[in-house]
SERO-4910 file (N, C-alpha, C, O; in steps of 0.05 Angstrom, whole numbers):
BEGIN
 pado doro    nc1    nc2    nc3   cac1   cac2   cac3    cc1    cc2    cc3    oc1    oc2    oc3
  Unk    A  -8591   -519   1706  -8620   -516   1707  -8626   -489   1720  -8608   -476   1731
  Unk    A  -8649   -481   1720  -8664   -450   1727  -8694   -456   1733  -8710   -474   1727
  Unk    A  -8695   -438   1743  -8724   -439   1749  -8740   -419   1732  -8737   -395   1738
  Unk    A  -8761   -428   1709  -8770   -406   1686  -8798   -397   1699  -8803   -373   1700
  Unk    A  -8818   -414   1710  -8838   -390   1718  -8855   -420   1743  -8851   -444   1749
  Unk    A  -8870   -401   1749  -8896   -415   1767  -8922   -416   1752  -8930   -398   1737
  Unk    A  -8933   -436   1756  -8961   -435   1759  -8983   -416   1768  -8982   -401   1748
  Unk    A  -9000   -408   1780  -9019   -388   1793  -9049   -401   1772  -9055   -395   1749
  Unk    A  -9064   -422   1790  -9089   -417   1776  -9107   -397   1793  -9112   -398   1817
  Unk    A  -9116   -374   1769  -9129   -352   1781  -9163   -351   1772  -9171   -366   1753
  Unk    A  -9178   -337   1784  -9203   -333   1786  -9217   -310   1761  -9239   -314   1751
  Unk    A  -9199   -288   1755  -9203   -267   1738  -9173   -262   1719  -9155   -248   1728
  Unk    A  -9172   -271   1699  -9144   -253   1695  -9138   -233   1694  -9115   -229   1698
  Unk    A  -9159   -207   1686  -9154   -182   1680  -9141   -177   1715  -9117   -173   1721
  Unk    A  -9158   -178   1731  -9156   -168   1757  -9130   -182   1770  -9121   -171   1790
  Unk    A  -9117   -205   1760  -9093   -212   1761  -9072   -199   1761  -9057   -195   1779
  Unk    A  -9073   -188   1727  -9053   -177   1716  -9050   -157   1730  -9028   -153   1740
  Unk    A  -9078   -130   1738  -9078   -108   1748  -9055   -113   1769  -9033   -102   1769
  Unk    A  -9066   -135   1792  -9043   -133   1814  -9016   -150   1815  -9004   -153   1836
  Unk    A  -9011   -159   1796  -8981   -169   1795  -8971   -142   1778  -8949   -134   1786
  Unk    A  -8983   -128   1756  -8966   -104   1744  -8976    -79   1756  -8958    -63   1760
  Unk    A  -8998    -70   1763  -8997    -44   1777  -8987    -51   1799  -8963    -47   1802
  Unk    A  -9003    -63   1821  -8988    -65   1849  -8963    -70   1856  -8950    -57   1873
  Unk    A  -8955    -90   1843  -8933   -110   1840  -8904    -95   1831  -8881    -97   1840
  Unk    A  -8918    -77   1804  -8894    -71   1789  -8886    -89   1770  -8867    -83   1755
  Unk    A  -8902   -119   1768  -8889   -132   1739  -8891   -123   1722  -8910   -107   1718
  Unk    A  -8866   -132   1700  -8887   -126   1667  -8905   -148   1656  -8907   -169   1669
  Unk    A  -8917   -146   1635  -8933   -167   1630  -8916   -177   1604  -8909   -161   1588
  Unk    A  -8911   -198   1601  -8896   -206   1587  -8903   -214   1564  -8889   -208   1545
  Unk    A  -8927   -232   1561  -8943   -246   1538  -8964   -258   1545  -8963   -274   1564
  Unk    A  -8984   -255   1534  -9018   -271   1535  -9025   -293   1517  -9014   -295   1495
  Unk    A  -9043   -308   1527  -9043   -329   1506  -9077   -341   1513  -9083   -348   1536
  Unk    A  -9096   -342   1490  -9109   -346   1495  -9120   -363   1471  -9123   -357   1447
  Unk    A  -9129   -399   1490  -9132   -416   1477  -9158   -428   1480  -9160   -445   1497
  Unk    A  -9179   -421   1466  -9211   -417   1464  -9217   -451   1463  -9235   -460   1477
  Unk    A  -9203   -466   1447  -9205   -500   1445  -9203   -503   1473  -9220   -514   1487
  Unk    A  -9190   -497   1479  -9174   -514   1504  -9192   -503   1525  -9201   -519   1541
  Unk    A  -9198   -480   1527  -9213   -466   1551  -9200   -457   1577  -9207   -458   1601
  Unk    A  -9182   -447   1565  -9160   -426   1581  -9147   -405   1573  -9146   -405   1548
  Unk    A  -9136   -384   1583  -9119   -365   1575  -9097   -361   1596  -9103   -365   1620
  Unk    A  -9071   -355   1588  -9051   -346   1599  -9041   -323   1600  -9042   -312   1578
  Unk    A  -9030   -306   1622  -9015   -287   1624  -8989   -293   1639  -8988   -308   1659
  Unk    A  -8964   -279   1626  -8935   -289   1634  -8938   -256   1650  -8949   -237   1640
  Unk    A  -8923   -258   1681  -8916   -234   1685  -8884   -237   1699  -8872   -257   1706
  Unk    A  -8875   -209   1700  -8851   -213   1709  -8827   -193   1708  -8824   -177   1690
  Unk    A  -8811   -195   1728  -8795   -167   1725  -8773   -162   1703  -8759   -181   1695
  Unk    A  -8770   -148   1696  -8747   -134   1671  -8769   -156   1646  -8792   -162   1648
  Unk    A  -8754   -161   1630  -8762   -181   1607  -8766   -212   1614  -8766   -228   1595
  Unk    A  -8769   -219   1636  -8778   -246   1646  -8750   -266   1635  -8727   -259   1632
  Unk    A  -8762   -290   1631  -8738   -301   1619  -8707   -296   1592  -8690   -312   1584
  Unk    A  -8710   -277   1587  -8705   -267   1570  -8667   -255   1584  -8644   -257   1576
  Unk    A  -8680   -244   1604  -8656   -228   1622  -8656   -243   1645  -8648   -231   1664
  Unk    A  -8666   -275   1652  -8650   -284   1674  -8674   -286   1688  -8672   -303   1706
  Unk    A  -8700   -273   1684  -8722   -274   1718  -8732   -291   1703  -8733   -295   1679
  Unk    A  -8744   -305   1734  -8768   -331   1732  -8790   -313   1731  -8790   -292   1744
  Unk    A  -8812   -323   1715  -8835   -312   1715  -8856   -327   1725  -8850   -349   1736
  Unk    A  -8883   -318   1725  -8907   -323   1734  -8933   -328   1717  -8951   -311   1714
  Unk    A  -8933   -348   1708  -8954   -357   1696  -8986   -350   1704  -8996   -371   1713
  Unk    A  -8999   -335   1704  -9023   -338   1715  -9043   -354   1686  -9045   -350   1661
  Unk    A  -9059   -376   1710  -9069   -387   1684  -9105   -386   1698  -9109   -390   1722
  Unk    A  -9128   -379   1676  -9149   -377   1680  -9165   -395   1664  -9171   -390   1640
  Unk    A  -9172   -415   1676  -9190   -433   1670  -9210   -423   1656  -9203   -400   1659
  Unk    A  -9237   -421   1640  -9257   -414   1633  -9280   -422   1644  -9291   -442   1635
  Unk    A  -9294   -406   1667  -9314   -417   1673  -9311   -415   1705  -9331   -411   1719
  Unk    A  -9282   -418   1719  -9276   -419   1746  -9269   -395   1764  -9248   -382   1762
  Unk    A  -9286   -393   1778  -9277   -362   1796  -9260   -366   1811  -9249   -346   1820
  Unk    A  -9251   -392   1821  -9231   -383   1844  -9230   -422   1856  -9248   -438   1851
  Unk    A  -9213   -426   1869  -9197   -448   1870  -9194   -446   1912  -9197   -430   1929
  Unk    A  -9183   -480   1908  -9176   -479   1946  -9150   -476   1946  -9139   -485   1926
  Unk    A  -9138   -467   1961  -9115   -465   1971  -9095   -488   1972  -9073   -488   1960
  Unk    A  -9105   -510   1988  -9098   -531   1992  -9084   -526   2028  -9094   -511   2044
  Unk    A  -9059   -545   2034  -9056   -540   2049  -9022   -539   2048  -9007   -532   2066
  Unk    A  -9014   -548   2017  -8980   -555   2009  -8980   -526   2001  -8959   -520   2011
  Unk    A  -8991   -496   1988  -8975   -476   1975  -8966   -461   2001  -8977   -464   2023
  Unk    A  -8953   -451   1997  -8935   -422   2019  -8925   -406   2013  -8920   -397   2035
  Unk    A  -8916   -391   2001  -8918   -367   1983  -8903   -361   1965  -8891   -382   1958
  Unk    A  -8896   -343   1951  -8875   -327   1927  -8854   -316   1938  -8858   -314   1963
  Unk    A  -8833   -308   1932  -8819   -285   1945  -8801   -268   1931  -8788   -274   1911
  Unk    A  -8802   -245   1943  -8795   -220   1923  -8771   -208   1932  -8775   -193   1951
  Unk    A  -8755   -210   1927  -8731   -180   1944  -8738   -157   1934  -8745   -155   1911
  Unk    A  -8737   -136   1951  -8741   -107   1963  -8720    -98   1966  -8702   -111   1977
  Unk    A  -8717    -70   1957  -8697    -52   1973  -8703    -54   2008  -8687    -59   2027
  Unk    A  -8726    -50   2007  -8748    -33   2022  -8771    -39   2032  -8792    -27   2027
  Unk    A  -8765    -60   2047  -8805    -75   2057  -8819    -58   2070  -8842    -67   2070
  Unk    A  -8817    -39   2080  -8837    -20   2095  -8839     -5   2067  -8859    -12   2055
  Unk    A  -8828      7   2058  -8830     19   2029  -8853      9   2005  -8871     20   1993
  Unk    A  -8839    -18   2007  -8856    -25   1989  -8894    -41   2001  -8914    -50   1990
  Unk    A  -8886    -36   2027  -8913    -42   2035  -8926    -21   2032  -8943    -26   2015
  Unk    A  -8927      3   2041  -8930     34   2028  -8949     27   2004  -8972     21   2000
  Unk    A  -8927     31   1992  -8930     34   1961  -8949     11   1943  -8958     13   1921
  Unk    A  -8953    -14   1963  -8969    -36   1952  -8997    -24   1970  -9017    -27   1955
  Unk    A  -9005    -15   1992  -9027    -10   1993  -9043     12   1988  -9068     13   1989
  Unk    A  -9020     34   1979  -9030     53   1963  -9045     49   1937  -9066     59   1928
  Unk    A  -9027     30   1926  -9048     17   1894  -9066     -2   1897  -9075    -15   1878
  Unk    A  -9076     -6   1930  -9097    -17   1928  -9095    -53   1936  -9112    -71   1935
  Unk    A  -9065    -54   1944  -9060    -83   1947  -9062    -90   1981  -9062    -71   1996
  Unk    A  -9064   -116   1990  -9062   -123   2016  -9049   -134   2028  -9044   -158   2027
  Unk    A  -9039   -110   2048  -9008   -122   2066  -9023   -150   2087  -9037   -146   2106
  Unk    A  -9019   -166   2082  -9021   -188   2107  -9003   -190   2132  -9007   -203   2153
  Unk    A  -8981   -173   2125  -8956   -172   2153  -8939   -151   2150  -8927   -153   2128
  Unk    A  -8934   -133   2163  -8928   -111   2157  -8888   -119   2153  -8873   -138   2159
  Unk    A  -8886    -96   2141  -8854   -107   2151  -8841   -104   2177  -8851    -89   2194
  Unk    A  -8821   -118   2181  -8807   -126   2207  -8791   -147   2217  -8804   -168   2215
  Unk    A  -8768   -152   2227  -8757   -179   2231  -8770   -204   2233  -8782   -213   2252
  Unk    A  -8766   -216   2209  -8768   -249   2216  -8764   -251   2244  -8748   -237   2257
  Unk    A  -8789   -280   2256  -8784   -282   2280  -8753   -312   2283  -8747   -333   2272
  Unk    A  -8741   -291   2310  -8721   -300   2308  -8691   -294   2296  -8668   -302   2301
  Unk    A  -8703   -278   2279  -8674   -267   2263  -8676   -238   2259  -8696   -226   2268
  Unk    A  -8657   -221   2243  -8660   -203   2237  -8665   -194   2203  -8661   -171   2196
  Unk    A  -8674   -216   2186  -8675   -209   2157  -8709   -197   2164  -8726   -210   2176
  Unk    A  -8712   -167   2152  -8742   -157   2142  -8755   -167   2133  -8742   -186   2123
  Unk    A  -8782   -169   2127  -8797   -186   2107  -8820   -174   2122  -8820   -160   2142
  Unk    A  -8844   -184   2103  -8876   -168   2099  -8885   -194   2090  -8871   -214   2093
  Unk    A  -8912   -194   2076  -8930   -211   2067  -8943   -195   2060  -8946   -175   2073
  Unk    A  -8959   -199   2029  -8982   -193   2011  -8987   -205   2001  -8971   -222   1992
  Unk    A  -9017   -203   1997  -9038   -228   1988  -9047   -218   1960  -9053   -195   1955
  Unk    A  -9048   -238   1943  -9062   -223   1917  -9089   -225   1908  -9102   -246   1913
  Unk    A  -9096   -213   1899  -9135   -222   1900  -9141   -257   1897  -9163   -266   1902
  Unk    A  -9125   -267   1892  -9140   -302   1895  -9124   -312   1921  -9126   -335   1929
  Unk    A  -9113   -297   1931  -9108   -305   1967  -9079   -317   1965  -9067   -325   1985
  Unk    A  -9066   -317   1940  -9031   -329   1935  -9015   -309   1960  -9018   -284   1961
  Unk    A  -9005   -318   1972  -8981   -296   1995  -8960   -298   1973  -8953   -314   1957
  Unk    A  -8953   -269   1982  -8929   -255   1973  -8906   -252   1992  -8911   -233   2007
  Unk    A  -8886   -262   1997  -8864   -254   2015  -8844   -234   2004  -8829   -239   1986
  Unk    A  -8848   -201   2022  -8829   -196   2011  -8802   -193   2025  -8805   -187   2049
  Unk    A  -8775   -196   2016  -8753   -198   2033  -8735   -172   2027  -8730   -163   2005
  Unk    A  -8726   -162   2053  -8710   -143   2040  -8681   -145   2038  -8669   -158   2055
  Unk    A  -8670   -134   2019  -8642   -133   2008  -8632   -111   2004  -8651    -95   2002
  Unk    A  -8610    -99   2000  -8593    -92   2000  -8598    -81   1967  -8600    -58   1960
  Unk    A  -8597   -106   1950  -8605   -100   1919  -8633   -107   1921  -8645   -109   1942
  Unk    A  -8644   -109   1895  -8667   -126   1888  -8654   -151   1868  -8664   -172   1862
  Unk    A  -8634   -142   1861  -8630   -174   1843  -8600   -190   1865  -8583   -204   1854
  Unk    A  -8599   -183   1896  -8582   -204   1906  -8596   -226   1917  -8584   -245   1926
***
């Protein structure tokens, strides 16, 4: 078994996509938009998404709904980094928002940051050595 993608119910898709593929760096993988049903999908995701091995990210937009609660069960995504100060940089340069800058987990020494994406999903990013270890 594998893990092929997440969920994300979002508020705007366009403004989605902007920050999972500009900010983010995903590609966008495939859209789908189902007018009966009253939804559309966007797959996003790094290299070719499932295709080459990555789990992707479903963002799905309801028709009609700006934005959703949180709840109190989600806690975030997580990304490996070369480079979490780096890529914190580089994510608020395009306009994205660091929630925690990078710096040791408390308690340990693995790096990690936090970014929020416009419907308030946290981003964990972790740093590595690679991006695909």
């Amino acid at each position: 078994m594998r893990i092929l993608h997440t969920m994300l119910r979002v508020g705007e898709l366009q403004r989605s996509i902007h920050f999972y593929t500009h900010v983010l760096g995903m590609n966008l993988l495939r859209t789908t938009d189902r007018q009966d049903q009253q939804y559309s999908l966007a797959f996003v995701g790094f290299g070719r998404g499932n295709e080459d091995g990555h789990a992707e990210i479903e963002l799905t937009y309801n028709y009609g709904v700006s934005g959703y609660e949180m709840g109190s069960a989600y806690g975030h995504i997580a990304i490996a980094v070369p480079d979490a100060a780096a890529a914190c940089a580089r994510i608020q340069a395009a306009g994205g928002q660091v929630t925690r800058p990078a710096g040791p987990v408390k308690g340990g020494s693995t790096v990690i940051a936090f970014v929020q994406d416009p419907d308030g999903y946290k981003i964990e990013l972790i740093e590595r050595a690679s991006p695909a270890a």
